[in-house]
C-alpha positions as CSV (number, residue, x, y, z in Angstrom):
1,X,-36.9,8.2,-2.7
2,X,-35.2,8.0,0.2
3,X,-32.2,10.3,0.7
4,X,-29.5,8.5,2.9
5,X,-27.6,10.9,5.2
6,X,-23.9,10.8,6.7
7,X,-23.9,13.1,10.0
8,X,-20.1,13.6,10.2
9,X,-20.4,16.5,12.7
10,X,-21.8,17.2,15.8
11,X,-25.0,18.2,16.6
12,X,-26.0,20.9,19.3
13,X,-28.7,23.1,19.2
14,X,-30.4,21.1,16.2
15,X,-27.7,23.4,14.1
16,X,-24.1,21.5,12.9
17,X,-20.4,23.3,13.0
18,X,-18.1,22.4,10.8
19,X,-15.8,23.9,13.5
20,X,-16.7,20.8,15.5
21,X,-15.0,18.3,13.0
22,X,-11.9,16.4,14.5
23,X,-8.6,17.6,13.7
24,X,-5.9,15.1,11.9
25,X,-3.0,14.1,13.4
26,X,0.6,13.3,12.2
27,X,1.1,9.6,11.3
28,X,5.0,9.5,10.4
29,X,6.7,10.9,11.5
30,X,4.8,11.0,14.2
31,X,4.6,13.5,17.3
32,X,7.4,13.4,19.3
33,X,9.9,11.3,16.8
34,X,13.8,11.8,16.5
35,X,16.0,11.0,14.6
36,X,13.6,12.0,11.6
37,X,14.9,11.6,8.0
38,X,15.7,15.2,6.4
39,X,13.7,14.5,3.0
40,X,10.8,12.4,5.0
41,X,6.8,12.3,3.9
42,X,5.0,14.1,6.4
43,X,1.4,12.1,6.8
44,X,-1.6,12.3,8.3
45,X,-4.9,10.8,8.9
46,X,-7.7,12.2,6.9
47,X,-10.7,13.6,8.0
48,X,-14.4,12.6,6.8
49,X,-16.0,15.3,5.7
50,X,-12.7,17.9,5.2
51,X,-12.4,19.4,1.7
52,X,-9.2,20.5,2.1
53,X,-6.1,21.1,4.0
54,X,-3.6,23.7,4.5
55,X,0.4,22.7,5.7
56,X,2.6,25.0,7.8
57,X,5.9,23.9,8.1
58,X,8.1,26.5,10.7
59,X,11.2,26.0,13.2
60,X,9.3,27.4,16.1
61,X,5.6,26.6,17.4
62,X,3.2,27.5,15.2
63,X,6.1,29.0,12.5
64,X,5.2,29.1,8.8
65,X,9.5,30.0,8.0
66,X,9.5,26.3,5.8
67,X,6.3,26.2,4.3
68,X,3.6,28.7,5.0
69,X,0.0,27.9,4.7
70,X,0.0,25.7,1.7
71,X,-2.3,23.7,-0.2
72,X,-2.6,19.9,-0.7
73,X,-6.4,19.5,-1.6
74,X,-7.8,16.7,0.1
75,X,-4.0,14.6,-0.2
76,X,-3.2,13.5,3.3
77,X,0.6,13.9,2.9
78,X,3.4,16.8,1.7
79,X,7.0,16.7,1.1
80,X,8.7,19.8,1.9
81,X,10.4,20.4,-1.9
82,X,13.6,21.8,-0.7
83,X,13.7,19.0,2.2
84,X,13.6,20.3,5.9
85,X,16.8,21.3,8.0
86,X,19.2,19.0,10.0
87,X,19.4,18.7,13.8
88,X,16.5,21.0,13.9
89,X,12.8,21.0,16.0
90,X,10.3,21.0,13.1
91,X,6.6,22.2,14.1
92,X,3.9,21.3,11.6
93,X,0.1,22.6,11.5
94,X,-2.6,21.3,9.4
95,X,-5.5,23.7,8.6
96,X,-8.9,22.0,7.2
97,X,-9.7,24.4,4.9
98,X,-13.2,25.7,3.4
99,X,-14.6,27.1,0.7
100,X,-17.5,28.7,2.4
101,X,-16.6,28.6,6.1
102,X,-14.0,29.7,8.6
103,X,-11.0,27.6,8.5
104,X,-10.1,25.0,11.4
105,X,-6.0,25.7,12.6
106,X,-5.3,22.3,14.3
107,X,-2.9,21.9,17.0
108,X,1.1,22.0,16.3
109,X,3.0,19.1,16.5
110,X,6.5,18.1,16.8
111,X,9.7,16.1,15.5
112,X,13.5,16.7,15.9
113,X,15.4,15.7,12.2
114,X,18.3,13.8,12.3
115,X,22.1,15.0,12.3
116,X,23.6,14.4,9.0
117,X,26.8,13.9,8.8
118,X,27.9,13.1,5.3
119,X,27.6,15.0,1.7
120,X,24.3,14.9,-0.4
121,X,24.1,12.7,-3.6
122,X,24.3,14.3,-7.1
123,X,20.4,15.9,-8.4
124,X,19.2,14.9,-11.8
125,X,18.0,17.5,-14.0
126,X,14.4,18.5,-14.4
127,X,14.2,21.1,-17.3
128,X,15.8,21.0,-19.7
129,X,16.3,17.8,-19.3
130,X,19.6,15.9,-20.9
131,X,19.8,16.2,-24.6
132,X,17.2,18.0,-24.4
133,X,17.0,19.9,-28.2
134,X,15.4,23.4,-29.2
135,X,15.7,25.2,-26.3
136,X,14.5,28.7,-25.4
137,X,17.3,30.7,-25.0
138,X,15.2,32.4,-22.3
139,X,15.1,29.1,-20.3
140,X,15.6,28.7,-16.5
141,X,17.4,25.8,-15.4
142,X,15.5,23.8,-13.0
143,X,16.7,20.5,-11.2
144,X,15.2,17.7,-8.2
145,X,15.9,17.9,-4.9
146,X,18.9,16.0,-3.3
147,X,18.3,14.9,-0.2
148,X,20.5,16.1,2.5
149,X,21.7,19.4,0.2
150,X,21.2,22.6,1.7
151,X,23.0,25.0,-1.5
152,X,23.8,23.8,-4.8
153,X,26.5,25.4,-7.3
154,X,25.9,25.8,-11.3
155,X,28.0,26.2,-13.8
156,X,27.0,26.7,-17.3
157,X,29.3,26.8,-20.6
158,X,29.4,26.5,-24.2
159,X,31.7,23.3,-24.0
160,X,32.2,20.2,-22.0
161,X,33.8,21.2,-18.7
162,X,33.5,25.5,-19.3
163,X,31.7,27.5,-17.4
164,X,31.7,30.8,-19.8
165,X,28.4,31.6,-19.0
166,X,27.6,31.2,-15.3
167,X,30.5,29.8,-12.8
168,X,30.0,28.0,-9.9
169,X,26.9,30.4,-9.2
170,X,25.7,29.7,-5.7
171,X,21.8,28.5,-5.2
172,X,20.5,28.6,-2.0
173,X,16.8,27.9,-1.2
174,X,16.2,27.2,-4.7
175,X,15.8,24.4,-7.2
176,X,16.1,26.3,-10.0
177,X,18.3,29.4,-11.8
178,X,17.2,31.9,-14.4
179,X,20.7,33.1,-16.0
180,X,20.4,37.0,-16.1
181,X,21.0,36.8,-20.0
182,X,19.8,34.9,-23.2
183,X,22.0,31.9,-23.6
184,X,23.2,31.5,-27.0
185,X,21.0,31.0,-30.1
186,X,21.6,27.4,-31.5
187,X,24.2,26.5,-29.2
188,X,24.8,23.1,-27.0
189,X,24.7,24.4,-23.4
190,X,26.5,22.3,-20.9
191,X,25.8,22.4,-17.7
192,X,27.2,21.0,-14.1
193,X,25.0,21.3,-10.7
194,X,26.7,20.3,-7.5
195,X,24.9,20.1,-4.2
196,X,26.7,20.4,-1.2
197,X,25.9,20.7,2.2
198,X,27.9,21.3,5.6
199,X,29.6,18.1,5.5
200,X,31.0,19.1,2.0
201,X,30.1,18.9,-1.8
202,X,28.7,15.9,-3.9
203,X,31.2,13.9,-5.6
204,X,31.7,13.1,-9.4
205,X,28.4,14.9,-10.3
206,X,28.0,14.3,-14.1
207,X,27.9,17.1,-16.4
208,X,24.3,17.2,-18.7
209,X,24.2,19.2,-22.2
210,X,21.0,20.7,-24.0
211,X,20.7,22.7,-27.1
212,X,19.3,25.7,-27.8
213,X,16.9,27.1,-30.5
214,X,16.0,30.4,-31.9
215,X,13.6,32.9,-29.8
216,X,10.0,31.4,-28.7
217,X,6.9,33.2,-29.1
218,X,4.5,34.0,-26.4
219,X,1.7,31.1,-26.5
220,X,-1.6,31.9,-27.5
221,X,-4.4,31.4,-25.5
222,X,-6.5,27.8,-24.9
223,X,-10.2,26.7,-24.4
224,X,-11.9,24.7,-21.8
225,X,-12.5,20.9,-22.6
226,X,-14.1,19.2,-19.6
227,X,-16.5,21.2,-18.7
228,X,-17.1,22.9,-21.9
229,X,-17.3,26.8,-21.8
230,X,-20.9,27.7,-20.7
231,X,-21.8,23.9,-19.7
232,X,-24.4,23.0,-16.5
233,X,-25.0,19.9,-14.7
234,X,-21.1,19.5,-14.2
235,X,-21.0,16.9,-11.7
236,X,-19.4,18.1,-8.4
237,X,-15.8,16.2,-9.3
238,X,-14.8,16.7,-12.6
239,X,-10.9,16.8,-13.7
240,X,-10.5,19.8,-15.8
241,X,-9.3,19.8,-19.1
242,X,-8.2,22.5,-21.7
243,X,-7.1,22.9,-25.3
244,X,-3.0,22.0,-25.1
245,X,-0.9,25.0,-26.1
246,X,2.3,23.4,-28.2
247,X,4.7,25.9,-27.0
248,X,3.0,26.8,-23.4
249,X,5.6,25.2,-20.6
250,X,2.7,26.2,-17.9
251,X,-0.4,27.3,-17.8
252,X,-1.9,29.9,-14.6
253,X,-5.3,28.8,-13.5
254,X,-7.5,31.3,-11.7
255,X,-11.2,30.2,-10.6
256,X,-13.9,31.8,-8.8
257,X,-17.6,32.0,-8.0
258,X,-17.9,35.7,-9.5
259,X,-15.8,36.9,-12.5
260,X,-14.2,39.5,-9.9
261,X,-12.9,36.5,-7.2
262,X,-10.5,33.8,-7.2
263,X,-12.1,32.2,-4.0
264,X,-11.6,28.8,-4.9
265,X,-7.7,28.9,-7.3
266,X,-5.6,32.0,-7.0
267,X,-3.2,31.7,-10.0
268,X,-2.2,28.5,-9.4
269,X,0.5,27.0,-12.1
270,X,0.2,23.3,-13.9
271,X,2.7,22.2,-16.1
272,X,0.1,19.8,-18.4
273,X,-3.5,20.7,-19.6
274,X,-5.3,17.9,-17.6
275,X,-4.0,17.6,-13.9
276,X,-6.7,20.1,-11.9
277,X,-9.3,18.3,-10.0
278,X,-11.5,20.2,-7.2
279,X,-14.4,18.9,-5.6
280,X,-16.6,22.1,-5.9
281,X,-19.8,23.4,-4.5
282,X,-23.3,22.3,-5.9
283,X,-26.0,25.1,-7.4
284,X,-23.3,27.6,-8.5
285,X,-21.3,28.8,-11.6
286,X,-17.8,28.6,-11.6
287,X,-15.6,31.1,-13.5
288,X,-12.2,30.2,-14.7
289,X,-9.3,32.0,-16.7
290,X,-6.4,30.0,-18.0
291,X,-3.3,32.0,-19.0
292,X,-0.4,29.9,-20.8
293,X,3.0,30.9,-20.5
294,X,6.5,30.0,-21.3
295,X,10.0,31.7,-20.9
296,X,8.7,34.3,-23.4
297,X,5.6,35.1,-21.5
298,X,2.0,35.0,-21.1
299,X,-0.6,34.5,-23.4
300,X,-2.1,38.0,-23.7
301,X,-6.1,38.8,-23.8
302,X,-7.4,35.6,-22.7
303,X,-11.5,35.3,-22.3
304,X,-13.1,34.0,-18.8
305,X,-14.8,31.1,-19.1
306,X,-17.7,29.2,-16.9
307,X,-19.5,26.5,-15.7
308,X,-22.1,25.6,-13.7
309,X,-22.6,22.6,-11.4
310,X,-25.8,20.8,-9.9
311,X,-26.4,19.0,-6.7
312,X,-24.9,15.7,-8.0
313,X,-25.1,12.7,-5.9
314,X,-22.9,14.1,-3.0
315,X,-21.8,14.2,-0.9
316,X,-22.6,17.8,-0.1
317,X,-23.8,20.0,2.8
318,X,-27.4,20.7,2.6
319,X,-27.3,24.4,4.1
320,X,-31.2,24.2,4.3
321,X,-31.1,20.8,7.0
322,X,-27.4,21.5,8.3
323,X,-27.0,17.8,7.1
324,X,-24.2,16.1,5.2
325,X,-26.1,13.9,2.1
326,X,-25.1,11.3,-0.2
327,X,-27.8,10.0,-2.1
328,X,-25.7,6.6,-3.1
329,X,-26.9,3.9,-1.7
330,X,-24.9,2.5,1.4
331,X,-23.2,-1.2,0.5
332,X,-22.2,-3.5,2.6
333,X,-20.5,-7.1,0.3
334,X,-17.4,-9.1,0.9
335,X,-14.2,-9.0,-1.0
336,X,-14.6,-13.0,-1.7
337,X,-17.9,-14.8,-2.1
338,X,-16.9,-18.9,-2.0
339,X,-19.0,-21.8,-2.7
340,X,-18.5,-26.0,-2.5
341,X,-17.3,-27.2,-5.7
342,X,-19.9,-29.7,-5.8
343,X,-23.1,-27.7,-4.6
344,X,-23.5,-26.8,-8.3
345,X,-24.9,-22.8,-9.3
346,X,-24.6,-20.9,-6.3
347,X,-27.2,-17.9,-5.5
348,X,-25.9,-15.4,-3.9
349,X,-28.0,-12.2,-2.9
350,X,-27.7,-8.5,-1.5
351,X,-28.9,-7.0,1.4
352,X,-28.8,-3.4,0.9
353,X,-31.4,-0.8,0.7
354,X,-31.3,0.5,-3.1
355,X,-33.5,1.8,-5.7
356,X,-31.9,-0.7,-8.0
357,X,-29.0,-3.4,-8.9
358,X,-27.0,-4.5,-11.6
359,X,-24.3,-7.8,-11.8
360,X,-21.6,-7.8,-14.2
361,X,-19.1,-10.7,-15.0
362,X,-15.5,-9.1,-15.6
363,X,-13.3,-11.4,-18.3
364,X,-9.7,-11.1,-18.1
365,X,-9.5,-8.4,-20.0
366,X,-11.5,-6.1,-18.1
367,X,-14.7,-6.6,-20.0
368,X,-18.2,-6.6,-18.4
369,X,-21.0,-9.1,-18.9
370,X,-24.4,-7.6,-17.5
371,X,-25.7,-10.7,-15.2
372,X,-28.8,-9.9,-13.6
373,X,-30.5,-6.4,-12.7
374,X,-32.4,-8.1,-9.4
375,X,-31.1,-7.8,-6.3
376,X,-30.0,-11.2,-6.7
377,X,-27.8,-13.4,-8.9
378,X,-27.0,-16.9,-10.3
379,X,-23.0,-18.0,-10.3
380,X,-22.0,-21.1,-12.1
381,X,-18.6,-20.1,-11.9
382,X,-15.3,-18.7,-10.3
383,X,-13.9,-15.4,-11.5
384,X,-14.1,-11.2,-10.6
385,X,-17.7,-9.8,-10.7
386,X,-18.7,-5.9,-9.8
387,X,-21.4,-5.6,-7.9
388,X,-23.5,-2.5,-8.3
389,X,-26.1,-0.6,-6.6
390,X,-28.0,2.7,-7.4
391,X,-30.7,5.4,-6.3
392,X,-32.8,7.7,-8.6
393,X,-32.5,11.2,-8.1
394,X,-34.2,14.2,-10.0
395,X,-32.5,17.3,-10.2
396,X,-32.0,20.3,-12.6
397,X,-35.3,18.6,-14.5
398,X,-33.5,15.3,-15.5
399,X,-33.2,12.0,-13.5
400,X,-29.8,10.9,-12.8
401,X,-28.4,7.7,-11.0
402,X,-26.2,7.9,-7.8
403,X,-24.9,4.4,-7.9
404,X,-21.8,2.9,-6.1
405,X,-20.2,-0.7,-6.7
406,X,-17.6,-3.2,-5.2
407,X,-15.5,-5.2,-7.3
408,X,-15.6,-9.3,-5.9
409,X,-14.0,-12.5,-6.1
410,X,-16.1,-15.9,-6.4
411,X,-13.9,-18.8,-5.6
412,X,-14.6,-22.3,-5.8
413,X,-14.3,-24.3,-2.0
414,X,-14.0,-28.0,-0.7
415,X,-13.5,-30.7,1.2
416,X,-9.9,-31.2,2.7
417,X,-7.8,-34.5,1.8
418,X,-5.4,-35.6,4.7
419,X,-2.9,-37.2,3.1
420,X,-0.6,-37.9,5.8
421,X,0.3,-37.3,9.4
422,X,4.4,-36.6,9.7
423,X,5.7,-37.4,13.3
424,X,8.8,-36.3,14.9
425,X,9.4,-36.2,18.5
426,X,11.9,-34.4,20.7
427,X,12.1,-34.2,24.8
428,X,9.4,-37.0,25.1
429,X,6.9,-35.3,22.8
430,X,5.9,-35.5,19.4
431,X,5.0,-33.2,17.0
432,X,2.5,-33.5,14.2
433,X,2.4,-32.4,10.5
434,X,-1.1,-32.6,9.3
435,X,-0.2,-32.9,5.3
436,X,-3.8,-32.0,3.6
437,X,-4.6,-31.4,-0.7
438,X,-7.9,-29.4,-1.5
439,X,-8.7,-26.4,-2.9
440,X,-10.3,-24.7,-0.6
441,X,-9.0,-22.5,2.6
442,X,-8.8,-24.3,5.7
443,X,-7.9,-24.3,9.2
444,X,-6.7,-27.3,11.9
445,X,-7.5,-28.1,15.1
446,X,-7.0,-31.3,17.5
447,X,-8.6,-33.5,19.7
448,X,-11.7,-31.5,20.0
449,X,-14.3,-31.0,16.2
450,X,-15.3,-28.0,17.9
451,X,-12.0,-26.6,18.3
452,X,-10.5,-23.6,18.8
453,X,-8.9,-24.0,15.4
454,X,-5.8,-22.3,14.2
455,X,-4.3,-21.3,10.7
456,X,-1.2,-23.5,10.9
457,X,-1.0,-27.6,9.8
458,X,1.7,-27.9,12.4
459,X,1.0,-29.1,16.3
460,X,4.3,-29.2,18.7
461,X,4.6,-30.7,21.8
462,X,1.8,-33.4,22.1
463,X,2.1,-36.2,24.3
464,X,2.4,-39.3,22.7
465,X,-1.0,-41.3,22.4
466,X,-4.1,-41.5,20.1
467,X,-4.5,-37.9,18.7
468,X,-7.3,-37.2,16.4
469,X,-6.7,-33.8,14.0
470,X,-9.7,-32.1,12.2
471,X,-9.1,-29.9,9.2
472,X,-12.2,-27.6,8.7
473,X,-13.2,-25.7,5.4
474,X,-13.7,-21.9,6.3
475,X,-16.4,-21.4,3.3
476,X,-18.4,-24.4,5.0
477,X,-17.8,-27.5,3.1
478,X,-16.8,-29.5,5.5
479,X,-14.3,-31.3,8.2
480,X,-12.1,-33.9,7.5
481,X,-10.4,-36.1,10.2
482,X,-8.1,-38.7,10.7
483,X,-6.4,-40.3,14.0
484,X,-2.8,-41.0,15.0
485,X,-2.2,-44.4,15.7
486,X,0.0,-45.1,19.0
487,X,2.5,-47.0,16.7
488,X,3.7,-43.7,16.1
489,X,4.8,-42.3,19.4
490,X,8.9,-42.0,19.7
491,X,8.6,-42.5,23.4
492,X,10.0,-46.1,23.2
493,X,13.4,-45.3,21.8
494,X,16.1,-44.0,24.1
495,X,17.8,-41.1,23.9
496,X,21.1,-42.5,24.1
497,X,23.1,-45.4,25.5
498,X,26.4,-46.2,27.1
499,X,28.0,-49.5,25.7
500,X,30.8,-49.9,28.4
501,X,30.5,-53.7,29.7
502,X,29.4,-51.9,33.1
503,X,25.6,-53.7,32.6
504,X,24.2,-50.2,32.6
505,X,22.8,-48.9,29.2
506,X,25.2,-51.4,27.2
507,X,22.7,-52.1,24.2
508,X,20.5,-49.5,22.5
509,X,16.8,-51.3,21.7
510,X,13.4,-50.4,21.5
511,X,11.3,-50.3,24.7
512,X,7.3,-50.1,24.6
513,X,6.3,-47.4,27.2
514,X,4.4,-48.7,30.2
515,X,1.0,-47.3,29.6
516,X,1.1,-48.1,25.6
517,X,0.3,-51.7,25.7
518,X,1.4,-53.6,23.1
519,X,2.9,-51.9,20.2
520,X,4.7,-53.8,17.5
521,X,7.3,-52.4,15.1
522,X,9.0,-53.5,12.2
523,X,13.2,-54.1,12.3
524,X,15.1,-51.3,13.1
525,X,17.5,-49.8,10.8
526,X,20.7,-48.1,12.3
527,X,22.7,-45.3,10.2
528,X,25.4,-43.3,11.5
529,X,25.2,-39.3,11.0
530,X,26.2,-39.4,7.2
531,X,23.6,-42.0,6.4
532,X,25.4,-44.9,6.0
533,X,24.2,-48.2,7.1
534,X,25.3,-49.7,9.8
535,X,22.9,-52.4,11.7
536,X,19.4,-54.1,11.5
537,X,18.2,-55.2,14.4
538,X,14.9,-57.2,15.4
539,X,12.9,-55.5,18.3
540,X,12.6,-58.5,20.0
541,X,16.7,-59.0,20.5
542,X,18.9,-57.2,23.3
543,X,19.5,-54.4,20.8
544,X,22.9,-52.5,19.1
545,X,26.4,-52.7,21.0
546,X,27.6,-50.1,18.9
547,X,30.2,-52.1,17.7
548,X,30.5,-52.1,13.5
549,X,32.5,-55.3,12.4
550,X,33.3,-56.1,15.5
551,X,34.5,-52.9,16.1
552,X,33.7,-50.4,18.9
553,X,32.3,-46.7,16.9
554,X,33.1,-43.8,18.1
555,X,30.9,-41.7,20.5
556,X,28.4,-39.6,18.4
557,X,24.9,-39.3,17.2
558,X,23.0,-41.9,15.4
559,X,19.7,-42.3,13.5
560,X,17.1,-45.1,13.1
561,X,14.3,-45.9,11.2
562,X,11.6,-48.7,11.2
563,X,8.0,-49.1,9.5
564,X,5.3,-49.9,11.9
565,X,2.9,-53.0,11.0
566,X,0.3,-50.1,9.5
567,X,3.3,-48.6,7.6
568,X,3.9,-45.9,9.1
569,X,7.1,-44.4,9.2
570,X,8.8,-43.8,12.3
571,X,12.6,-42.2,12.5
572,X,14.8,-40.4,14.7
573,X,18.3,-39.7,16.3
574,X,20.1,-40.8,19.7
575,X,23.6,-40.7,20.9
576,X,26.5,-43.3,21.9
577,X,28.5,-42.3,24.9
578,X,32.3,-43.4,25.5
């Protein structure tokens, strides 16, 4: 079988580094920004082969004062929780951490915040939410950042508008408050948070009211799910699972590759029983202890459980050929696949180096249809197919498949139908709407078959003449063509006349361009600017006076329209001057 290998770092000396991957860099803001948001996203672009990185967060280069070394797995983005502060230089360091290797401390970058200069919004409780019911009297009170806030104030009371039990208590560098005593046993708890911030407080915060219950037990303890306690051949990526604990709010996760370590999740807290993925290490046994807890406490005696992991289809780090390997086959298919509507079943085929392949029709409801298990298949039809292709691998003693897929679109193509050519002209020129029907996706060109072509139906600026446009299919079913007759030029109708019995300009009429030969229109409508009708005159008469009734009209634009001999429509404006 042939093993296909991603070299992601740099060779020397036949031995690979992973201190020699590339470090990431901010993306937004990015180095060097002002005028940054307090609350902003701080992104970066990820690194191909990284596990993991590490965010500092400081004030000064290099500084870990805002956030100090902490873990985002293999996320390439972190919001500071408590936001970052105004007016202020902030320097930020990403780490690509390891498992089983030295760490990689990138350079510091920097971006100046902006100066606000107004009062935060109102927060929004997280826990205990509003109307909450059956609350530990034990509870902390825990609510989301408002952007902007740099304190908050809490008051707590046994009715709407007290604050018996905590007042105004001042919060700073927190999102949360633990009252130093029980709160009342079966009691409605109301309670008021205001951020505030230099500029002043928030305004018209509303007030929020849970109830209390009687004491809470300590949970009890819980059980691994996904991976089962004592599994092997966990695949390198699971999600973890675990037995939900009704009256656990949390649950402390500790994981290491020897009962006595926890090299890989140091007490980590997760508020639900499914949310922990890792990508771990191949060949090795993985212990984990999971302690629920609530305001009561913690679970108390709870058992280490284990798992154990093989090589799995990558990719991993072969230690043995200092190589990076996936054993997936490599793919390389197109988002859309086309074919012309009339070319009947299509074949389409890969080219890919795999063990084997499968071709699955998906129906609207997300159902597959197995096709064809060649490395080729016949379509019939439009719709979303998945396109799949494996490798065979043993390990462990069992034979498992490393496959990868694409999900595709087959659309149906054609020939274009021009329909019409609209003309307008302007400054002696003419431009040219190239109206087209078809279902396929095409592109427009003029004057020359072999282009260059462009996206857009619409030409400006052509002189007038014989133009020929050519409106190609980009799945290859075709060109379609037609020619614009000279009868549709707008050279031949002035742009405006002066009918002041000087001999000079005095009639408006049509006049065929010198190098146009002989073009015949139709009558010629005249309209003033609100449409109404006003003349018809022949072509072959001195023209308009502008005179309606015998009346001299006012200078002012005017429009026109006549239908050439091939009925094509030809309109535009010109102006009387007094």
């Amino acid at each position: 079988m042939k093993k296909k290998l991603l070299f992601y770092l740099i060779l020397c000396c036949s031995s690979i580094s992973y201190s020699q991957l590339a470090c990431p860099t901010l993306t937004s803001p990015m180095n060097g920004d002002t005028n940054v948001a307090v609350d902003a996203v701080i992104t970066w672009n990820g690194i191909v082969g990284a596990p993991g990185y590490l965010v500092s967060i400081g004030t000064t280069s290099g500084g870990t004062d805002i956030v100090n070394e902490r873990a985002v797995g293999n996320a390439t983005s972190y919001q500071p929780p408590l936001g970052l502060p105004e007016n202020t230089d902030i320097y930020v360091t990403i780490t690509i951490f390891f498992f089983n290797a030295e760490n990689i401390v990138c350079s510091t970058e920097m971006f100046r915040t902006e100066d606000v200069i107004q009062p935060p919004s109102c927060t929004t409780p997280r826990f205990p939410i509003d109307g909450s019911m059956n609350v530990n009297v034990a509870t902390s009170i825990v609510w989301n950042y408002a952007p902007t806030a740099t304190g908050y104030r809490v008051s707590l009371g046994t009715s709407t508008g007290s604050s018996d039990i905590i007042n105004n208590e001042n919060i700073v560098g927190a999102l949360s408050y633990q009252p130093t005593l029980d709160l009342p046993v079966d009691a409605e708890i109301f309670v008021t948070i205001v951020p505030y911030n230099e500029n002043g407080p928030a305004t018209s915060c509303s007030e929020y009211s849970f109830t209390t219950g009687g004491l809470v037990n300590i949970p009890t303890c819980t059980s691994l799910v996904n991976p089962a306690n004592g599994a092997i051949n966990v695949e390198l990526s699971p999600v973890l699972e675990w037995t939900e604990v009704p009256n656990a709010t949390g649950y402390r996760v500790t994981i290491g590759t020897t009962p006595f370590n926890a090299n890989v999740v140091d007490n980590v807290v997760f508020i639900d029983n499914s949310s922990l993925f890792i990508e771990f290490e191949p060949n090795l046994t993985f212990f984990i202890t999971i302690v629920p807890f609530n305001a009561a406490g913690e679970a108390l005696g709870c058992e280490q459980q284990s798992f154990s992991t093989v090589l799995g289809c990558g990719p991993y780090f072969d230690s043995i050929t200092n190589q990076l390997v996936d054993l997936r086959p490599e793919i390389n298919f197109p988002d859309v696949v086309s074919f012309c509507q009339n070319d009947g079943p299509f074949l389409i085929s890969s080219d890919d180096t795999a063990a084997g392949f499968r071709w699955y029709k998906v129906d609207e409801f997300d159902n597959e249809q197995l096709i064809s298990s060649e490395d080729e298949v016949m379509l019939t039809e439009p719709g979303i197919y998945r396109y799949e292709a494996y490798n065979i691998a043993s390990q462990s003693g069992s034979t498992i498949e490393c496959e990868i897929s694409k999900i595709f679109q087959v659309v149906t193509s054609g020939l274009a139908q021009i329909d019409d050519l609209r003309v307008t002209g302007q400054n002696g020129t003419i431009n040219v709407s190239v109206e087209i029907s078809g279902i396929g996706d095409y592109e427009f060109t003029v004057d020359n078959i072999d282009g260059p072509y462009q996206d857009s139906n619409m030409f400006e600026g052509l002189q007038p003449g014989f133009h020929t446009f050519y409106v190609r299919d980009n799945n290859g079913c075709g060109i379609a063509e037609k020619t614009l007759e000279q009868d549709l030029t707008l050279d031949g109708f002035p742009k405006f006349f002066t009918p002041n019995g000087d001999g000079v300009n005095d009639f408006w009429q049509f006049i065929p361009p010198p190098d146009a030969g002989q073009v015949e229109i139709g009558a010629i409508s005249i309209f003033n600017r609100y449409g109404m009708f006003l003349k018809q005159i022949d072509p072959t008469s001195r023209g308009w006076d502008g005179n309606f009734n015998g009346k001299p009209l006012p200078a002012s634009d005017y429009w026109f329209k006549t239908i050439s001999p091939k009925n094509k429509k030809i309109q535009g404006h010109f102006s009387l001057k007094r």
